[in-house]
C-alpha positions in Angstrom: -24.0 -32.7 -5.3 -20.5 -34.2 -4.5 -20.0 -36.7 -2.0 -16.9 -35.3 0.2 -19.1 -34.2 3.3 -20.5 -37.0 5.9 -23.0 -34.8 7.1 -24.9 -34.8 3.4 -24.9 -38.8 3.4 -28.0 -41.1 4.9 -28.3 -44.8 4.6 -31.5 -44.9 2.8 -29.8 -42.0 0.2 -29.2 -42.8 -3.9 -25.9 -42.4 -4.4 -23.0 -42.8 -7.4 -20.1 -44.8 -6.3 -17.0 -45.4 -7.2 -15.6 -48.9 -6.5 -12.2 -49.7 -5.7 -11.5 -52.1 -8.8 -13.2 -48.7 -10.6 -11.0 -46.2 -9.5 -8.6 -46.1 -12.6 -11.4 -45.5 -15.1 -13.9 -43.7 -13.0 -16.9 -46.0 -13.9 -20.0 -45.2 -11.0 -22.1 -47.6 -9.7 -25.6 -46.6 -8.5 -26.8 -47.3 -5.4 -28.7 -46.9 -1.9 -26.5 -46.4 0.9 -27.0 -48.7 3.5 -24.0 -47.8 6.3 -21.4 -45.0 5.8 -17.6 -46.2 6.6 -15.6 -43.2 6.9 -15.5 -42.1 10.4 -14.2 -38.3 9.6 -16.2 -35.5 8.9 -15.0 -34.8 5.2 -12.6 -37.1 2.9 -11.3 -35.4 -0.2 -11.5 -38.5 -2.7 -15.3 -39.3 -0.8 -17.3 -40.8 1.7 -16.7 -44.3 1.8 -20.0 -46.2 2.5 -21.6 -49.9 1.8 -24.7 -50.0 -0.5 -27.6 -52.4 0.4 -26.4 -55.3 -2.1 -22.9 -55.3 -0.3 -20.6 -53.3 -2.9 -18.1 -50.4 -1.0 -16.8 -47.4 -2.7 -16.8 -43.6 -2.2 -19.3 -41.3 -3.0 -19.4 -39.0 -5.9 -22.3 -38.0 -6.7 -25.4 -37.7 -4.7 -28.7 -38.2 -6.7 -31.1 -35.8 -6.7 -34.7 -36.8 -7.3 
């Protein structure tokens, strides 16, 4: 599930990130979400959130378990 919608993101949620420093090569970064950061309701590139250890990025994949 993509990450474009703030209404499908939780803190608590495992999520696939892409950092900023990350953004040319597309590398993800696995995480729990701990706060989200964008304010509007969808963002075409992702929802930016903070995971628990600190790192910011946008989401792009939502993990299902």
């Amino acid at each position: 599930m993509n990450g474009t919608e703030r209404s499908r993101i939780k803190p608590g949620l495992l999520v696939d990130i892409v950092l900023k420093q990350d953004q040319r090569t597309g590398k993800l970064t696995r995480g729990t979400v701990a706060q989200l950061l964008t304010k509007s309701a969808t963002h075409p590139h992702g929802i930016k959130v903070r995971l628990t250890d600190g790192q910011v990025g946008r989401v792009k994949h939502i993990v299902e378990e």
